[in-house]
C-alpha positions in Angstrom: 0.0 0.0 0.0 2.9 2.7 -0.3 2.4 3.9 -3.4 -1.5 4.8 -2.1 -0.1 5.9 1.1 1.8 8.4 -0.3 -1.1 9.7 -2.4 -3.2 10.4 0.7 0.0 12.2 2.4 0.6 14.1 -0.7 -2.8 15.2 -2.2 -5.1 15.9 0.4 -8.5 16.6 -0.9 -8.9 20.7 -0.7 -11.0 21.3 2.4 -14.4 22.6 2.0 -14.7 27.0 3.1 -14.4 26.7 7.0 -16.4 30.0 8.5 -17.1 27.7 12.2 -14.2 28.6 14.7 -15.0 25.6 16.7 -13.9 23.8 13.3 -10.9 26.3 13.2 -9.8 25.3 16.7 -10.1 21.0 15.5 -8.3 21.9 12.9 -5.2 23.4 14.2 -4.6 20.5 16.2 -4.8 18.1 12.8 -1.4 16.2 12.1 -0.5 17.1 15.5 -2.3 15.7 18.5 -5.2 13.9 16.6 -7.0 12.6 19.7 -7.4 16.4 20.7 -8.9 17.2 17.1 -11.2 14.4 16.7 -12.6 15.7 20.5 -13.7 19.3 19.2 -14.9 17.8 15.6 -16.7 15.3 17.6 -18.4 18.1 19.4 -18.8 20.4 16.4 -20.6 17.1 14.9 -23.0 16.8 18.3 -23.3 20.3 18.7 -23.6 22.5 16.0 -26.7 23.3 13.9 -25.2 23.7 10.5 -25.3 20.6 8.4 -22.7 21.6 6.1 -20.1 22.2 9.4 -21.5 18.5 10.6 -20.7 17.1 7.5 -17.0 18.3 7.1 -17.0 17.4 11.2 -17.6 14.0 10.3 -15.0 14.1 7.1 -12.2 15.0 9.3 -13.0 12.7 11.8 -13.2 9.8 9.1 -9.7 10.8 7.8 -8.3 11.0 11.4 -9.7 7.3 12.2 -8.7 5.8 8.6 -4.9 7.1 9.7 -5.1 5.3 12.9 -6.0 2.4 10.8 -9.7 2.2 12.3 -10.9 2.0 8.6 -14.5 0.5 9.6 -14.8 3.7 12.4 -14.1 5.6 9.6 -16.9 4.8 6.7 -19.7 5.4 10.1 -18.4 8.3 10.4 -18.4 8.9 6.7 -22.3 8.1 6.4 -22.7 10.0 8.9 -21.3 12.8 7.0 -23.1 11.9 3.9 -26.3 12.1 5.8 -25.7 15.7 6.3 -24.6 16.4 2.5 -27.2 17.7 -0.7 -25.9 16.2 -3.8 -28.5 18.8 -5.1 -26.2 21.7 -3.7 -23.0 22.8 -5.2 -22.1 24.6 -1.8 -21.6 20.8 -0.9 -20.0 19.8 -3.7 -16.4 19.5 -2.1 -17.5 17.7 0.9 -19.2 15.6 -1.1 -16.0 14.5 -3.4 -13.9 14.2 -0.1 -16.5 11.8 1.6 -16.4 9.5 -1.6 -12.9 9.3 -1.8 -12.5 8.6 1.7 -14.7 5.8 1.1 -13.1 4.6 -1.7 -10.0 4.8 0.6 -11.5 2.9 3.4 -12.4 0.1 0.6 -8.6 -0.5 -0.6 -7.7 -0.7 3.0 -9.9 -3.2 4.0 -9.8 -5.1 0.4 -12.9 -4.5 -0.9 -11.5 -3.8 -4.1 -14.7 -4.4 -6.6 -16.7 -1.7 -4.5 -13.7 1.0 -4.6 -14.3 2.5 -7.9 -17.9 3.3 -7.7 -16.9 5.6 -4.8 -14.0 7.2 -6.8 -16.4 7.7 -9.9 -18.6 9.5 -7.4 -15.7 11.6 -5.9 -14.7 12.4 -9.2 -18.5 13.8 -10.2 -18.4 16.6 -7.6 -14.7 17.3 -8.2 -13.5 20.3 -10.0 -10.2 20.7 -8.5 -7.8 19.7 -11.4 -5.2 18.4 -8.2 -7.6 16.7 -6.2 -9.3 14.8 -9.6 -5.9 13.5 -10.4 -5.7 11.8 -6.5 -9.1 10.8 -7.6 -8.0 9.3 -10.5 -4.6 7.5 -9.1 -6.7 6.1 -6.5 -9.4 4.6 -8.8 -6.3 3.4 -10.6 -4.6 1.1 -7.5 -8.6 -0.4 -7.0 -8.3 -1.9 -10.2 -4.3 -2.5 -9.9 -5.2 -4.6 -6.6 -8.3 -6.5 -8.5 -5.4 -7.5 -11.3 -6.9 -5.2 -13.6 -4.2 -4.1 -15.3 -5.4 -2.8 -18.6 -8.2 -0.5 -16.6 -5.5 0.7 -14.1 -2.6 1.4 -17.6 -5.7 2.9 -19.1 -6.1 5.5 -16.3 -2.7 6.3 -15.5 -2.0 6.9 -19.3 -4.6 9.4 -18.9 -3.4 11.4 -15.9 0.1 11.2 -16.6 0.9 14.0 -18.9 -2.0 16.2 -17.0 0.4 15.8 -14.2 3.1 18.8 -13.6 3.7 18.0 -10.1 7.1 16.4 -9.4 6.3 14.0 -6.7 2.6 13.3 -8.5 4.4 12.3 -11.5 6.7 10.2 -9.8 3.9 8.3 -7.9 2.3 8.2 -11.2 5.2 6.9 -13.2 6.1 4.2 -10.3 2.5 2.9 -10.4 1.9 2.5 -14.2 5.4 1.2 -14.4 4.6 -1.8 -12.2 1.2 -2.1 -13.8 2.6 -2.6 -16.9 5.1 -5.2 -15.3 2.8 -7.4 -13.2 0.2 -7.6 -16.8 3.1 -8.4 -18.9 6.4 -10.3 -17.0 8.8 -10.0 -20.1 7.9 -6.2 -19.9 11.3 -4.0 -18.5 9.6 -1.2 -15.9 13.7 -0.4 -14.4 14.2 2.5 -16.5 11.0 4.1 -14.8 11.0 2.7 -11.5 14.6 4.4 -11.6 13.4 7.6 -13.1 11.0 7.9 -10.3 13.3 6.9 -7.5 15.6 10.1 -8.4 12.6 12.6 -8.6 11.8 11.8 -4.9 15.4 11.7 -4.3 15.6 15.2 -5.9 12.6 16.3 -3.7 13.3 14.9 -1.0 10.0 12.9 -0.7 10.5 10.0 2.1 7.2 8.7 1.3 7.6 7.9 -2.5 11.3 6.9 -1.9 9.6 4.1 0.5 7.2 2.9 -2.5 9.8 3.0 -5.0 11.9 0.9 -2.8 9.5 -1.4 -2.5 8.7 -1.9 -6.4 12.2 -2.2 -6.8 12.6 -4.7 -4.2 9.6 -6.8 -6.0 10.9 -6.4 -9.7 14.4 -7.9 -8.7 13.2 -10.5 -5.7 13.0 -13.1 -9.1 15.8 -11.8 -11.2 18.3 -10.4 -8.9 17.6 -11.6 -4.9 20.8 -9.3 -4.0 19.5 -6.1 -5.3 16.2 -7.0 -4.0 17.5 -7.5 -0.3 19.5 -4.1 -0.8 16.2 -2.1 -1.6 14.7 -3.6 1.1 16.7 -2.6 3.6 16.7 0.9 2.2 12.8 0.6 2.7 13.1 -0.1 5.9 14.8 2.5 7.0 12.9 4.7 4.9 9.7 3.3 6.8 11.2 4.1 9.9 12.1 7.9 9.3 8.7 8.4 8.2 7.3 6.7 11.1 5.1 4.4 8.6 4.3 0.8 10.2 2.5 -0.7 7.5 5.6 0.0 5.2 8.1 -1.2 7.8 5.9 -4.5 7.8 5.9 -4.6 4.2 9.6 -4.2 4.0 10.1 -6.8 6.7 8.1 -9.3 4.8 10.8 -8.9 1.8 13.9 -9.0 4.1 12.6 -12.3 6.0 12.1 -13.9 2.1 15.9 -12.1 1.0 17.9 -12.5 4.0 19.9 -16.1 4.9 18.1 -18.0 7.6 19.9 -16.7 10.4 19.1 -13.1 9.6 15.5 -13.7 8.2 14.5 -15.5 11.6 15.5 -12.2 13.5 13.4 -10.1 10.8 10.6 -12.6 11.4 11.0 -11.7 15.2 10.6 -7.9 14.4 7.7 -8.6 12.4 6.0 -10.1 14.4 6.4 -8.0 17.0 5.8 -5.4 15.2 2.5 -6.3 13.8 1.3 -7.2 17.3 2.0 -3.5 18.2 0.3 -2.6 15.3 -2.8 -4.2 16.1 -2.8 -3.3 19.4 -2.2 0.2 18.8 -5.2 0.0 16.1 -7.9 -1.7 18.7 -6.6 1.2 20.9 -7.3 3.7 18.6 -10.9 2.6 17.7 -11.8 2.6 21.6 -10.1 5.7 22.2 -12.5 7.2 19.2 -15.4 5.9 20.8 -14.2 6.6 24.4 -13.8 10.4 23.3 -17.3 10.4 21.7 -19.2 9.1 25.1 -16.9 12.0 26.8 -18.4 14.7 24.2 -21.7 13.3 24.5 -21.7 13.4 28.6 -20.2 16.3 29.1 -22.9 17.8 26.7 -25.3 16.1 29.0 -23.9 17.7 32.0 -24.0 21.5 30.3 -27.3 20.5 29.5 -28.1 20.2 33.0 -26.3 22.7 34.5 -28.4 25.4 32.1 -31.6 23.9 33.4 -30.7 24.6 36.9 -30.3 28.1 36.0 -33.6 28.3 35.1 -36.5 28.7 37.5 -37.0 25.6 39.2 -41.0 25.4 39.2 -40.5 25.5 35.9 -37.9 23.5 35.8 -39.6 21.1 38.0 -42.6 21.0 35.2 -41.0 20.3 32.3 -38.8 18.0 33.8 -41.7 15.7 34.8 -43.7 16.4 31.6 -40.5 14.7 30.1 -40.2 12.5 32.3 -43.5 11.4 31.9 -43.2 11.4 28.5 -40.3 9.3 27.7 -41.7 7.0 30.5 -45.2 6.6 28.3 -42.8 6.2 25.2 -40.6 3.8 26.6 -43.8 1.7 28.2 -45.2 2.0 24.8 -42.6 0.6 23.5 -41.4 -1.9 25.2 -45.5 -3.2 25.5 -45.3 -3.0 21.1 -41.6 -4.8 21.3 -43.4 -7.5 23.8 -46.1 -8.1 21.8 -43.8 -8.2 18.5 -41.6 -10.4 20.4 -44.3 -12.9 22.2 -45.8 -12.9 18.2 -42.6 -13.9 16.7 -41.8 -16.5 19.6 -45.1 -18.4 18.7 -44.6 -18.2 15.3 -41.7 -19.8 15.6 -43.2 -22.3 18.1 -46.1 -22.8 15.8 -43.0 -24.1 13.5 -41.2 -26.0 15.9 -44.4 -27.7 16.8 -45.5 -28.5 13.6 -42.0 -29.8 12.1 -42.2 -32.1 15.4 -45.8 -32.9 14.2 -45.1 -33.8 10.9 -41.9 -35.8 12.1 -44.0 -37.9 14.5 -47.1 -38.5 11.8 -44.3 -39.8 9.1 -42.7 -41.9 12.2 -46.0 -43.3 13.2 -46.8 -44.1 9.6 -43.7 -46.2 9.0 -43.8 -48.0 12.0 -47.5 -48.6 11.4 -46.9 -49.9 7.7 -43.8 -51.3 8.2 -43.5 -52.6 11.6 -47.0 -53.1 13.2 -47.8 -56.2 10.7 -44.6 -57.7 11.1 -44.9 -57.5 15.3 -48.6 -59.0 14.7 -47.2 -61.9 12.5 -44.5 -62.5 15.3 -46.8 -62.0 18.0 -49.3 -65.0 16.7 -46.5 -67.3 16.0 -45.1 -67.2 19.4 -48.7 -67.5 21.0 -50.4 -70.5 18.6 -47.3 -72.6 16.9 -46.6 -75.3 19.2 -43.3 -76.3 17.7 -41.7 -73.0 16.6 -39.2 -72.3 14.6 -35.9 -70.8 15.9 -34.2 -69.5 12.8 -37.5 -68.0 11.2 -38.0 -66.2 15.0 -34.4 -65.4 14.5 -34.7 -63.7 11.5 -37.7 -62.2 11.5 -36.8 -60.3 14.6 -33.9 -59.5 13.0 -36.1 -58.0 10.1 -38.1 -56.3 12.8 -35.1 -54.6 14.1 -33.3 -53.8 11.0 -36.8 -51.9 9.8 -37.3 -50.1 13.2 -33.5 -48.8 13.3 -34.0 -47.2 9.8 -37.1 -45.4 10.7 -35.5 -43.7 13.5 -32.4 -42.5 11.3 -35.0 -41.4 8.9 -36.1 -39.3 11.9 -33.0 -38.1 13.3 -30.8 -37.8 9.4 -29.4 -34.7 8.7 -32.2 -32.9 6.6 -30.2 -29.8 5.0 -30.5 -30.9 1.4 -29.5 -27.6 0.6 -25.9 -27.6 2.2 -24.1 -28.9 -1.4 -25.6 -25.9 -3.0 -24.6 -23.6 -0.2 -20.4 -24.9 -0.6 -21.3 -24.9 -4.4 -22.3 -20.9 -4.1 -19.5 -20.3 -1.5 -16.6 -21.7 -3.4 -17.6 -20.2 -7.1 -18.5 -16.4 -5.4 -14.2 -16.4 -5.2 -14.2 -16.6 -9.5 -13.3 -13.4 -11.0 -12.7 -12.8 -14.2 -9.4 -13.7 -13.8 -9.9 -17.0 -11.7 -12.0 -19.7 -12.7 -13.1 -21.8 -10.2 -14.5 -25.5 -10.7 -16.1 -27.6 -8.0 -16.5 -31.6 -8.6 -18.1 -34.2 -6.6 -20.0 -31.9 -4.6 -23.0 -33.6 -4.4 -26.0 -34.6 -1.9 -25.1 -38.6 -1.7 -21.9 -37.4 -0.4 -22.6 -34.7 2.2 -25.5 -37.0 3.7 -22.5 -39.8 5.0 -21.2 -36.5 7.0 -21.9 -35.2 10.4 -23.3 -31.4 11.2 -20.1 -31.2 12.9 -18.1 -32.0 10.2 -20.1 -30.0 8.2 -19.9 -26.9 10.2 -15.9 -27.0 9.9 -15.5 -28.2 6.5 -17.2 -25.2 5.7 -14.9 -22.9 7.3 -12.0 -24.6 6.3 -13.1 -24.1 2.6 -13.2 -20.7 2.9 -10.5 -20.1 4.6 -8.6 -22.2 1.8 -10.4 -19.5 -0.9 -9.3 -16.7 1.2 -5.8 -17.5 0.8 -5.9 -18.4 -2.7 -7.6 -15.0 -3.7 -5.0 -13.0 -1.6 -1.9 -14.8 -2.6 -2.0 -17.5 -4.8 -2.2 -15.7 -8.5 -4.2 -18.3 -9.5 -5.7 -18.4 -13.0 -7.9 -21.6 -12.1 -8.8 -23.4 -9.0 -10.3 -26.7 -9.1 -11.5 -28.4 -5.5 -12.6 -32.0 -5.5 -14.8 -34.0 -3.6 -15.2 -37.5 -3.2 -15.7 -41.0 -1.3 -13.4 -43.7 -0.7 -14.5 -46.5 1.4 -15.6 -44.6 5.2 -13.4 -41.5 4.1 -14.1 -38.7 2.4 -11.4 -36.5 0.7 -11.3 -33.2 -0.4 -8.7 -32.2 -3.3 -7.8 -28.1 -3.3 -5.3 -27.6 -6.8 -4.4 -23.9 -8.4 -1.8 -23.1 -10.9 -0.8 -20.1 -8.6 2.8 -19.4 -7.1 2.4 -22.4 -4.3 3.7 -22.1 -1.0 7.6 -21.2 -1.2 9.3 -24.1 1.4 10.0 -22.6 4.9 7.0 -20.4 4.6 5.3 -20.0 8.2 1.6 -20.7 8.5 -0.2 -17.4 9.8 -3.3 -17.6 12.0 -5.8 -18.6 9.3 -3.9 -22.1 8.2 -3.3 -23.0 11.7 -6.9 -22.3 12.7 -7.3 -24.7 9.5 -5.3 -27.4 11.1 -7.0 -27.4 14.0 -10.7 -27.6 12.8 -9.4 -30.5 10.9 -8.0 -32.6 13.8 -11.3 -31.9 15.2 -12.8 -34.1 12.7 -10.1 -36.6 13.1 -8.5 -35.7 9.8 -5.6 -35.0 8.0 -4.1 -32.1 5.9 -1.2 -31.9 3.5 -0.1 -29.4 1.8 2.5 -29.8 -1.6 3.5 -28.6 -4.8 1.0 -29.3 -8.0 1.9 -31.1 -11.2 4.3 -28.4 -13.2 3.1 -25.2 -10.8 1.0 -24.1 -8.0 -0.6 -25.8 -4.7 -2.4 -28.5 -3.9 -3.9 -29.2 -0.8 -5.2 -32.9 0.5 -7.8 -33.0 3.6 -9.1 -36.4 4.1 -11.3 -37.5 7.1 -13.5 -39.8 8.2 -16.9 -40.2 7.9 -19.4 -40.0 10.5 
């Protein structure tokens, strides 16, 4: 994410005509104590009777939260904005554009890349700002760079290139459409620009490109050259650090634990890792220091509130406090009687269903056994009472009939009865196919999934996912083919893509070791190797219920 990074550093979008000096005060504190900003916006948001000065409130806020990494905080507070806005009034045109962006922003971040560009294509409709439209523009470009777009993203930065006569824009520019063009076509040669850029920001001075172009480098030669890649990783990393940017420092340490010798890449690996726990921590801390500061806005509004009442006379204080009272307390009873009776309604509907699927469960029951059982019993019955000489093997195995015939009615009644669970692995599995990824399911079919248990079930189904997580985040992978099928008691479940495979020594994150572990709860097994030629291929097998 540098290169998008150092677009939001760089090319702010132009802030809206501030005439509030509550907004002034926030303001000032922007970029430099952030928790003391977000407290006067939040109170400009709670307080202030102007929708446009709520709407840029929540806009700033958003940004603020987004750079703390709290990027869900930040699309609430967006909508919130947005609630505020009149896409009919061009007073609120720039506000408008901003909250878009931002949202488009928040998107990338959180790897909703499909939903990205129809925010940016609404940014860019209440844009007139020739700078901020070229962000715009770059930004819509890396959506479709991180789908593997390639030919929408070239097309776009083709576009805004030679629009562009701001050094460190171009550079960003020329970096990203330079590694576009790369990653679409691997014979294609990006150095010449990747180096071009790297000495603009050297020439400006810009620590944030020279941390993307480091990085780009540090891909382009990881195949070709491993030395030169290790080299521009370490310069990333101490460009990361200078800036004070964690998510680049992470970034760089991921190359330098893949580039270094073991000794060297296990200490990396310890840095990242502790690293990234910082990070995280740092982020959760952030989203309930955002919301902690709210509540503190909101209650010490609640306390002014008060104290301006008690200036007031107190008779009639005291009256429209108890009409209010009052009130809310015939509201709330109201309520809460309307929420009841919703409640009580829904709970016997649901009963009603309960009840009747019981119903129906017994009368198919008590058919069976009456048709299949009840003559059978009768027959066995009379035998036993009238033959005076009777027959031990046909008792023997027509009571064995008897039992065989009552067992099977009452897995009838107790088999699983989700005929619509293939369908639902079916639809999960095939929503990962883009149009770059084909994704073909065999095997996956009812006779199968009715020999396994609702346990089983349950986890299989996570464990599939999880396995199409990964393959849509790292594998490259033009097709996917996953493979169900019986042999014997054991079922087995083929995963093969002709991505990049797992390189050996690669440690399992949190996702394939929480794979691992639903799997031994089944009592099965997991292997991962190398497919035929390229790619991965994954083996789960287990048995049963």
């Amino acid at each position: 994410m540098t290169g998008f990074l150092a677009c939001r550093r760089e090319d702010p979008p132009p802030p809206p005509i501030i005439i509030s000096p509550e907004l002034q005060k926030a303001e000032s504190f922007l970029d430099k104590q952030n928790d003391s900003a977000f407290y006067y916006l939040n109170k400009v948001a709670t307080a202030s009777k102007d929708s446009l000065q709520i709407a840029i409130a929540y806009n700033e806020m958003a940004v603020i939260q987004s750079d703390a990494g709290d990027y869900f905080g930040a699309q609430e507070s967006l909508s919130m904005s947005l609630r505020f806005l009149d896409h009919r009034n061009e007073k609120h045109y720039k506000c408008l554009a901003s909250d878009y962006n931002e949202l488009g922003v928040a998107s990338i971040k959180l790897q909703h890349y499909t939903v990205a560009p129809g925010y940016f294509d609404l940014a860019l409709r209440f844009s007139n700002d020739h700078k901020f439209r070229l962000a715009i523009y770059n930004n819509k470009a890396l959506a479709y760079q991180r789908m593997n777009n390639y030919p929408e993203a070239l097309k776009i930065y083709s576009k805004i290139l030679p629009q562009t006569a701001r050094k460190k824009t171009y550079a960003r520019i020329l970096t990203n459409m330079a590694i576009s063009k790369w990653r679409h076509h691997p014979d294609y040669n990006p150095l010449g620009e990747l180096l071009r850029a790297l000495k603009i920001r050297r020439d400006e001075k810009d620590l944030w490109g020279l941390s993307a172009s480091f990085a780009h480098l540090a891909e382009y030669y990881t195949q070709s050259r491993p030395d030169s890649a290790l080299f521009y990783a370490k310069a990333m990393h101490e460009a990361a650090r200078q800036i004070g940017s964690p998510d680049d420092e992470l970034e760089a340490l991921g190359y330098l634990i893949r580039l270094s010798e073991p000794k060297a890449a296990k200490a990396f690996f310890g840095k990242y890792q502790q690293l990234n726990d910082s990070l995280v921590n740092a982020r959760r801390a952030a989203g309930n220091q955002f919301a902690l500061i709210r509540y503190d806005v909101e209650r010490n509004q609640t306390e002014n509130l008060k104290l301006q009442k008690d200036n007031a006379e107190k008779k009639y204080q005291l009256v429209v406090r108890n009409v209010l009272l009052i009130s809310a307390f015939v509201v709330l009873l109201i309520l809460m009687i309307v929420a009841r009776m919703r409640y009580n309604k829904w709970k016997k509907r649901k009963e009603l269903e309960k009840q009747e699927a019981i119903l129906e469960t017994r009368r198919k029951a008590s058919k069976d056994v009456h048709d299949s059982l009840s003559n059978d019993i009768y027959l066995l019955m009379k035998r036993i009472k009238h033959d005076e000489v009777l027959d031990r093997s046909w008792l023997q195995s027509h009571t064995e009939l008897v039992y065989k015939r009552s067992r099977n009615i009452s897995y009838e009644i107790l088999a699983d009865t989700d005929e619509f669970f293939p369908a639902r692995i079916g639809d999960l599995l095939k929503s990962f196919g883009t149009e770059n990824t084909k994704v073909l399911v065999v095997g996956n079919e009812q006779a199968l999934w009715q020999r396994v248990g609702a346990e089983a079930k349950l986890e299989l189904k996570y464990v599939l996912q999880e396995m199409m997580v990964n393959m849509q985040k790292h594998s490259r992978a033009a097709n996917v083919v996953v493979k169900f099928e019986a042999k014997g008691d054991t079922c087995h479940i083929t995963y093969i893509d002709d991505g990049i495979g797992i390189e050996p020594g690669t440690v399992h994150q949190n996702g394939l070791t929480n794979t691992g572990t639903r799997i031994n709860s089944i009592r099965g097994r997991i292997i991962f190797g190398a497919n035929e030629g390229k790619g991965l291929r994954i083996d789960i097998s287990f048995p049963f219920a």
